[in-house]
C-alpha positions as CSV (number, residue, x, y, z in Angstrom):
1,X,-51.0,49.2,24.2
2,X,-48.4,46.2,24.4
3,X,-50.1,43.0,24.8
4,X,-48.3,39.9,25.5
5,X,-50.1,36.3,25.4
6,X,-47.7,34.0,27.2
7,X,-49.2,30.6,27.5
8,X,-47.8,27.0,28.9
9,X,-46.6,25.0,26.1
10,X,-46.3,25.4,22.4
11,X,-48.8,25.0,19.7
12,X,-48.3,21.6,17.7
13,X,-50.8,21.3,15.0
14,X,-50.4,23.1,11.8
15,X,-54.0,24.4,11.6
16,X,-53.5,26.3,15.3
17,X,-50.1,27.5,14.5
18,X,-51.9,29.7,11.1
19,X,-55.2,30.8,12.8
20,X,-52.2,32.0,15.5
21,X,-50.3,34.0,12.9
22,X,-53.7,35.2,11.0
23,X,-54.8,36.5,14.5
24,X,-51.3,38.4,15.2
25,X,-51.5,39.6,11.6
26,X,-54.9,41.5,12.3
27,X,-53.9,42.5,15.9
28,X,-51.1,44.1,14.7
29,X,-52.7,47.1,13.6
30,X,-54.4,47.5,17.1
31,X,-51.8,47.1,19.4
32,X,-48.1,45.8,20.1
33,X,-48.8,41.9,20.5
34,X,-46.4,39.9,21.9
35,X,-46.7,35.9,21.7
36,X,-44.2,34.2,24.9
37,X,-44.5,30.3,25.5
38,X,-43.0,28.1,28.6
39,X,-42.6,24.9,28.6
40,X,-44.7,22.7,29.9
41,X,-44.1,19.3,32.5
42,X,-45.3,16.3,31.1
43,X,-48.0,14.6,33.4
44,X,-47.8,11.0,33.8
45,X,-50.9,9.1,33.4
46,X,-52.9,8.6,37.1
47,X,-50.8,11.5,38.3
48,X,-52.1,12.3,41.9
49,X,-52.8,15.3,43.5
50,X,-49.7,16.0,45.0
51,X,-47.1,15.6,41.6
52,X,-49.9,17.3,39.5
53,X,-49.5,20.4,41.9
54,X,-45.8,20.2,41.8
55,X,-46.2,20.2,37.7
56,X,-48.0,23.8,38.2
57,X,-45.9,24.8,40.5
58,X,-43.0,24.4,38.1
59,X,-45.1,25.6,34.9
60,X,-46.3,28.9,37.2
61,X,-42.1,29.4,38.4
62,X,-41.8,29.8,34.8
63,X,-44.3,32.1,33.9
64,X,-43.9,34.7,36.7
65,X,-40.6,35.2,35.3
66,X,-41.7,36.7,32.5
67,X,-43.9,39.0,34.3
68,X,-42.4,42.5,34.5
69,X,-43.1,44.9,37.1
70,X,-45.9,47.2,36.2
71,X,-48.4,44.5,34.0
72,X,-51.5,44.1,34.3
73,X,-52.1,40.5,34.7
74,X,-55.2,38.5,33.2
75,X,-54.9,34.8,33.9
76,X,-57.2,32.6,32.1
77,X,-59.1,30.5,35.0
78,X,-62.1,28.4,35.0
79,X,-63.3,30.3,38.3
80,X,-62.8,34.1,36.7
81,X,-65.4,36.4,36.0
82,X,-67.0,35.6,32.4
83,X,-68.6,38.2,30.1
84,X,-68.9,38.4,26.8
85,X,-67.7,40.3,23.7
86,X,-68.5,43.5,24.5
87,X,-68.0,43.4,28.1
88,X,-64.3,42.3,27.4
89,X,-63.6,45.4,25.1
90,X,-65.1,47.1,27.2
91,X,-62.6,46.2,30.2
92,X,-59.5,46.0,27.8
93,X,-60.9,49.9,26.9
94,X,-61.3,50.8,30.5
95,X,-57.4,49.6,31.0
96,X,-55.9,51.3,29.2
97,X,-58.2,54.4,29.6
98,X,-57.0,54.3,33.2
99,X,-53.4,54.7,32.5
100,X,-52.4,50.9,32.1
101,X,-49.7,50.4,29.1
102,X,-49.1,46.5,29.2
103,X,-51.7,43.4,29.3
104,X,-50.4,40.3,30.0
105,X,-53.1,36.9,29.2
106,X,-52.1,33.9,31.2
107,X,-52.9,31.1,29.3
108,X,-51.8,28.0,31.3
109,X,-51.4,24.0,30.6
110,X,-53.3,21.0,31.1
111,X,-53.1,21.5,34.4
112,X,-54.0,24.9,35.0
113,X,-52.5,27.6,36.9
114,X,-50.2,27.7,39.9
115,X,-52.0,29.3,43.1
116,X,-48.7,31.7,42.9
117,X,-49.3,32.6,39.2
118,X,-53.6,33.2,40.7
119,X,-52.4,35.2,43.7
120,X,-50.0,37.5,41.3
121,X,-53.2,38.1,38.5
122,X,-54.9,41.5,39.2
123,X,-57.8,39.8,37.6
124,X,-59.0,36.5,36.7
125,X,-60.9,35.8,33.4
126,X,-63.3,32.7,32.4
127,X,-64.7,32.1,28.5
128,X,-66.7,29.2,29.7
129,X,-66.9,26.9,32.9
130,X,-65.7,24.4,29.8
131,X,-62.7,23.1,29.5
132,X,-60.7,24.0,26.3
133,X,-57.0,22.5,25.1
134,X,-54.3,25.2,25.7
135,X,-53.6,25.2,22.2
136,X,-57.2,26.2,20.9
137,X,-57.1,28.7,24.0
138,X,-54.3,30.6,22.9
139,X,-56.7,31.0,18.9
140,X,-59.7,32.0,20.9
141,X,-58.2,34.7,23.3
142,X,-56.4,36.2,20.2
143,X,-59.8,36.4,18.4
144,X,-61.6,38.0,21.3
145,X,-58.7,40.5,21.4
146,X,-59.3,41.4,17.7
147,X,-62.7,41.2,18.4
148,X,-62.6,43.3,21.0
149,X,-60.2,46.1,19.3
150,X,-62.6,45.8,16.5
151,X,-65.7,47.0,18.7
152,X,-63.3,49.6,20.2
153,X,-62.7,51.1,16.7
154,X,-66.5,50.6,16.1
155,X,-65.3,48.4,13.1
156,X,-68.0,45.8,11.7
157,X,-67.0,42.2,12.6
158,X,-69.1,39.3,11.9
159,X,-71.5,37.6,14.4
């Protein structure tokens, strides 16, 4: 299975950017991963309702045109359906089980995600009703992907 992480922004701090390559290291042997970043609008301070949806607007223009016919979609939103560890692999199993070839995680920016980039997600995942920095999303949905592969395989992986 191809899996492409495509997220708003890119990853700044040293200590994100190796738990990023570790991850993709380990994934490798699991799937094809892919790693795709747009960049993100900067958000003035006291932005108000209206420019911060023209920011996502722009940020989700960007992203959908990296989305090739045929993906299955999984945007990261706050309102998606949470599970845990085991209930993920067992979706990402179920995927590509039912014939689906390419995952595509929506990871977006400190905004959020455009409505239009929601509307085109066949499903909508949460890890928390928290909110997390983009950067530390893109570590944790890569470790929940090796995590799951790794309950796939019925490979031991610490708790």
């Amino acid at each position: 299975m191809k899996i492409t992480v495509l997220a708003v922004g890119k990853v700044k701090e040293r200590f994100y950017r190796e738990a990023v390559a570790e991850y993709t290291k380990r994934l490798g042997r699991y799937c094809r991963l892919e790693i795709m970043e747009v960049s993100d609008e900067k958000t003035p301070d006291g932005a108000g309702p209206a420019l911060e949806r023209q920011i996502k607007e722009k940020e989700g223009e960007r992203i959908l045109s990296h989305i090739r016919e045929g993906c299955y979609v999984v945007a990261l939103a706050i309102e998606g359906v949470e599970t845990d560890s085991l209930g993920l692999a067992e979706r990402i199993e179920a995927w590509s089980v039912s014939g689906i070839s390419h995952l595509v995680f929506i990871i977006g920016g400190s905004l959020g995600l455009a409505d239009s980039v929601l509307s085109r997600a066949d499903f909508k995942l949460s890890f928390s009703r928290l909110t997390f920095p983009h950067q530390l999303m893109r570590v944790l949905v890569l470790e929940q992907l090796y995590r799951s592969y790794r309950i796939i395989q019925k490979q031991p992986y610490h708790k």
